[in-house]
C-alpha positions as CSV (number, residue, x, y, z in Angstrom):
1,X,32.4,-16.3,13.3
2,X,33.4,-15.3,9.7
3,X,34.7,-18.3,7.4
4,X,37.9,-16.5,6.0
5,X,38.3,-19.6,3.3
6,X,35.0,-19.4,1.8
7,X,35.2,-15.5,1.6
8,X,38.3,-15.9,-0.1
9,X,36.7,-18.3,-2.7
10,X,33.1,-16.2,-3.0
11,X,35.4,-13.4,-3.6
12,X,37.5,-15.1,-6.0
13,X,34.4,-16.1,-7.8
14,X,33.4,-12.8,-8.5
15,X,36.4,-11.2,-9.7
16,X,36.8,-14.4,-12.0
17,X,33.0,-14.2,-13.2
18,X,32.6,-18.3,-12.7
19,X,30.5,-20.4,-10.6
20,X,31.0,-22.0,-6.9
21,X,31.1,-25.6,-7.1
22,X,28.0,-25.3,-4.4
23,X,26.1,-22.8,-2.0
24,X,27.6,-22.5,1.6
25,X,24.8,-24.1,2.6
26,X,25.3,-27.2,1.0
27,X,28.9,-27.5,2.2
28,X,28.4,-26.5,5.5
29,X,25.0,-27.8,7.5
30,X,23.9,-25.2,9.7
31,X,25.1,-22.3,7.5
32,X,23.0,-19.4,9.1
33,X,22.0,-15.5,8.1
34,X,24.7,-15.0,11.2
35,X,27.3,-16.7,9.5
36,X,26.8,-15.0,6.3
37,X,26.7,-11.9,7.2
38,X,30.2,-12.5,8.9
39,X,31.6,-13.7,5.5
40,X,29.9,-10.7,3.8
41,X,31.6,-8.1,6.9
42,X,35.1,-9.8,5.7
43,X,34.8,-9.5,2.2
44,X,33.3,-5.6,2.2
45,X,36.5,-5.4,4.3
46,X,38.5,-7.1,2.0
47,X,37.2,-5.1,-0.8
48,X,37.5,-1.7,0.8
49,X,41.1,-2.5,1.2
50,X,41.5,-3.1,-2.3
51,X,40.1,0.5,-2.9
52,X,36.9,-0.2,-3.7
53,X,34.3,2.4,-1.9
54,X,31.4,1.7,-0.5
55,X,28.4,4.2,-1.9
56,X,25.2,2.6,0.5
57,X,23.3,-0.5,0.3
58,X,20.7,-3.0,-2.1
59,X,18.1,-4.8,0.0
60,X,16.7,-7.9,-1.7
61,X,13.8,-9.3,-2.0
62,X,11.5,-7.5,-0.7
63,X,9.4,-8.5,-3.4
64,X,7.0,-10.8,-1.7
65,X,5.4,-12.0,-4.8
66,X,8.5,-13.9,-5.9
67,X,9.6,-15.7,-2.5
68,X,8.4,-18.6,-3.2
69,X,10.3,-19.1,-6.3
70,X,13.5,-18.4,-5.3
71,X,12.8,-20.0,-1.6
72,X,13.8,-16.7,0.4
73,X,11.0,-14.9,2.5
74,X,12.7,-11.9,3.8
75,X,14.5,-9.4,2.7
76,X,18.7,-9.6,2.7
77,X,20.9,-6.8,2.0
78,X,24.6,-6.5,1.3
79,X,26.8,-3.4,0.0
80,X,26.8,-1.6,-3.2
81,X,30.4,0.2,-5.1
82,X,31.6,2.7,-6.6
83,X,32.9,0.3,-8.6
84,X,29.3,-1.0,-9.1
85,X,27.1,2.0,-9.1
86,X,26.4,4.2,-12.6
87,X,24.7,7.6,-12.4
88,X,22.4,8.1,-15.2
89,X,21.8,11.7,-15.9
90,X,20.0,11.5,-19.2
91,X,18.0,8.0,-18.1
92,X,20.0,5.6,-20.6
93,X,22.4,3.3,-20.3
94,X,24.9,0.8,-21.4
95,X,26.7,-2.5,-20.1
96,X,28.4,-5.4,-20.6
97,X,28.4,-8.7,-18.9
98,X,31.1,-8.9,-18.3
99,X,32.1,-11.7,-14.6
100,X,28.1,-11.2,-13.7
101,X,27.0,-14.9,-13.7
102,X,23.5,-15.6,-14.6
103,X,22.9,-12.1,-15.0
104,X,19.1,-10.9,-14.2
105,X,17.5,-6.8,-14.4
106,X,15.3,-6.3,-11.7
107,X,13.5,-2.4,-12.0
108,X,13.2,-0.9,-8.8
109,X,13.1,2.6,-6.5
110,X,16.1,3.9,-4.9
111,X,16.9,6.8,-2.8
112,X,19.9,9.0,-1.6
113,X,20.3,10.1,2.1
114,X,21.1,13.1,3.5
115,X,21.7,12.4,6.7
116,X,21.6,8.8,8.5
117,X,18.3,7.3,9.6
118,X,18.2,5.5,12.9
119,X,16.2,2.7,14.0
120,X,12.9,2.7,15.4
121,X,12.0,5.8,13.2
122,X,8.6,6.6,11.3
123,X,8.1,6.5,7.3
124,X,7.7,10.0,7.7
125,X,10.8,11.1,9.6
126,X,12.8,8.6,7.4
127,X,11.8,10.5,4.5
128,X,13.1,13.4,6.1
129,X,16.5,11.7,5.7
130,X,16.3,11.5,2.4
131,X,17.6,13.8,-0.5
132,X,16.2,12.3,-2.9
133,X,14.5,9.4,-5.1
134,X,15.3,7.9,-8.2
135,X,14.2,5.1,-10.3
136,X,16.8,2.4,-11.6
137,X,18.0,-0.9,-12.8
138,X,19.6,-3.6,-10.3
139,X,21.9,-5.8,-12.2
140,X,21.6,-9.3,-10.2
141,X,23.4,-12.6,-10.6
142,X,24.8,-15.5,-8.6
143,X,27.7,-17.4,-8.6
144,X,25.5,-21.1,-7.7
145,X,24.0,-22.5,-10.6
146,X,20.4,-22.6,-11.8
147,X,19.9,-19.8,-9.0
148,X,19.6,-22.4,-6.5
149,X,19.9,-21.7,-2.7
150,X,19.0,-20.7,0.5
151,X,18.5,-17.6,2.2
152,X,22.2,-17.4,3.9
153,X,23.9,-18.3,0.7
154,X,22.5,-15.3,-1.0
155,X,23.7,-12.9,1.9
156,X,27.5,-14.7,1.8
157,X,27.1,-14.5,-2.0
158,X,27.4,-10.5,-2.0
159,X,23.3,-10.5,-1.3
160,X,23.6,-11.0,-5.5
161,X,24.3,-7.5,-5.9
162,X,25.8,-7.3,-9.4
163,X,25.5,-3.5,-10.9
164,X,23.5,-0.7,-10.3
165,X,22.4,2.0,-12.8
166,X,20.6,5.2,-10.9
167,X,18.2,6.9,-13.0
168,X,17.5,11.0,-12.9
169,X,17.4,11.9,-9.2
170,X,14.0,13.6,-8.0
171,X,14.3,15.9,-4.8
172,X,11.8,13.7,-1.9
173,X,9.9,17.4,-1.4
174,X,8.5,16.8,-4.9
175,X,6.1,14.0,-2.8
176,X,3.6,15.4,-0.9
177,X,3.2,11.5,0.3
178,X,6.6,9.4,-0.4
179,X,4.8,6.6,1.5
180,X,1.7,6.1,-0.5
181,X,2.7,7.9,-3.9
182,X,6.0,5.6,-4.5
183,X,3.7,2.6,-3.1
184,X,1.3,3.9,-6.1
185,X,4.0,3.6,-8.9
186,X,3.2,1.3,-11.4
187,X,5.9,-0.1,-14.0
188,X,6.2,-1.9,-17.3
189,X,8.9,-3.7,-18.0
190,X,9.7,-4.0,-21.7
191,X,12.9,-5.8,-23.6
192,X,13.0,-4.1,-27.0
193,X,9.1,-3.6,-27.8
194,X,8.0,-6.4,-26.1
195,X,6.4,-6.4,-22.5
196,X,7.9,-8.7,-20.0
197,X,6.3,-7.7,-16.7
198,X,4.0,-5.2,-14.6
199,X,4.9,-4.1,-11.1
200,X,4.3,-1.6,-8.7
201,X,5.2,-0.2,-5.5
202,X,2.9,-1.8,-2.8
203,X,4.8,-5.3,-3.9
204,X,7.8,-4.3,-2.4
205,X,7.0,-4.8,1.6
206,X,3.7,-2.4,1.0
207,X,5.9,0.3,-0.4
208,X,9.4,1.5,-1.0
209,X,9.5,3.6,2.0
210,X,8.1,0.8,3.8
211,X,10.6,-1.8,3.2
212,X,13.0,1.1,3.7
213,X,11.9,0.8,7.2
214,X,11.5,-2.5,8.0
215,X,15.3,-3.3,6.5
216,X,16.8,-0.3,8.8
217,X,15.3,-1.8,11.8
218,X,16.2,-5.4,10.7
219,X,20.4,-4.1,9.7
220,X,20.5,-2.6,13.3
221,X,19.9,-6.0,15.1
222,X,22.6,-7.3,13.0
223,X,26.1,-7.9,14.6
224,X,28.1,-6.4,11.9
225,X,27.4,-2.9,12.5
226,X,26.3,-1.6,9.1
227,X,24.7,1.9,9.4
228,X,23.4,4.2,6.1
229,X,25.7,7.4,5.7
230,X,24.8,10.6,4.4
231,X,25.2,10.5,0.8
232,X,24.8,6.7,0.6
233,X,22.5,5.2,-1.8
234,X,20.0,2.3,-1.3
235,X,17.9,0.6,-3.4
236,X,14.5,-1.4,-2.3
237,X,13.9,-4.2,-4.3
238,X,12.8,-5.0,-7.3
239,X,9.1,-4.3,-8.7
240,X,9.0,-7.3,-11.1
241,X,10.4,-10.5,-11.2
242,X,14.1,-10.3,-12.2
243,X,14.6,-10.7,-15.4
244,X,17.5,-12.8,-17.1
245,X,19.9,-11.2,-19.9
246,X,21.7,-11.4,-22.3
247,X,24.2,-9.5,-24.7
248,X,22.4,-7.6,-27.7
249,X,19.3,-6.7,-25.9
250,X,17.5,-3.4,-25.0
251,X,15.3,-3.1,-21.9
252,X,13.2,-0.2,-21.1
253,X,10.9,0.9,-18.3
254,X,7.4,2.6,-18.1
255,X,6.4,4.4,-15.2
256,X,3.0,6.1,-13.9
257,X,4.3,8.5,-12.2
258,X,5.6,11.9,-14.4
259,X,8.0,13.4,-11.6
260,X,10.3,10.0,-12.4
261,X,11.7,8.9,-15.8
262,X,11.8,5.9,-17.1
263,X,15.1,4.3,-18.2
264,X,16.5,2.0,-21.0
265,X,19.4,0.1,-21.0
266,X,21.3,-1.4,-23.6
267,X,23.1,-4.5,-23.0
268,X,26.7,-4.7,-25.4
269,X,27.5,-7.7,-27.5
């Protein structure tokens, strides 16, 4: 059963930008993925009725390579906005940070439906779902300090989703083999000309297409009823570590693969 009190304050702490005093969890033994998704069903309620719109979905962590250091090991997923979501046509962009708390860039792969995917389908008929693929910038952060918590806390706590910048989309038929070829991709992360961190595709649940369906089967035995829409967007987790940030910087990606571009993003002082 959804907690309407702490929805009210995890909401409250994001439109305020500040920190929860502590992670559902803490407060509340036996805090479980069940209960969080409830919390996270009233506030995407709560925030559609403020006029926000839903535009698809993040999935987090997917990244196996960094479970262990943030104590999750599987992925979570939670709504993203149109207040949240940026369009880059021309591959650059530009934020503030402003009310993201203990903000972090994660680089990732996204892609567009065009018509809904259903459970229990193969990589390949997914991808024939799909309108297209993109590479982007999650903006994560977390309203509990020192990014310290547990698995449910994350889901409750918006499943960290911060802001979302959509590079140039690719049509999928551009792929002879989205499975394999976006599980190829190889990234380098840079802040300014500096090189932060390598990824690549196979990190993220063997593939991007992979974790795409492993989370669609996972989000249909969930109770809330969440289902991807044609048009919607979701993003599969990030191909690095996340990265934290901070005002004045530039980050930029470099990507193997010609057919998708690499983006910068300038973060405003």
């Amino acid at each position: 059963m959804a907690n309407p009190e702490l929805a009210g304050a995890l909401l409250d702490a994001y439109d305020r930008g500040v920190l929860m005093s502590a992670p559902p969890s803490a407060a509340t033994p036996g805090f479980s993925l069940t209960d969080a998704y409830a919390v996270a069903e009233l506030n995407r309620q709560r925030r559609a009725a403020r006029g926000e719109r839903a535009l698809g979905y993040k999935i987090g962590f997917t990244n196996r390579s960094i479970w262990d250091r943030y104590g999750v090991h599987a992925p979570i997923w939670g709504p993203v906005w149109d207040s949240t979501v940026q369009l880059l046509d021309d591959a650059q962009g530009r934020t503030s940070l402003h009310r993201l708390v203990q903000p972090r860039l994660e680089p990732e792969v996204m892609f567009g439906f065009r018509s809904s995917p259903r459970r229990g389908m193969s990589e390949a008929q997914l991808a024939e779902c799909i309108e297209w693929v993109a590479h982007g910038f999650e903006i994560v952060h977390t309203h509990f300090a020192d990014w310290r918590f547990a698995a449910a806390d994350t889901v409750a706590d918006f499943a960290l989703h911060g802001r979302l910048f959509v590079g140039p989309r690719v049509p999928i038929e551009r792929f002879a083999d989205p499975r394999t070829e976006l599980a190829a991709l190889k990234v380098r992360l840079l802040c300014g000309d500096r090189l932060v961190d390598e990824g690549e595709g196979s990190v993220v649940l063997d593939g991007p297409l992979t974790a795409l369906r492993l989370w669609i089967d996972a989000m249909d035995a969930q109770p809330h009823g969440w289902q991807v829409h044609p048009g919607d967007i979701v993003s599969t987790g990030t191909l690095t570590d996340a990265w934290p940030l901070s005002p004045g910087q530039t980050w930029r990606t470099e990507l193997s693969d010609g057919r998708l571009s690499g983006l910068r993003l300038s973060i405003e002082t």
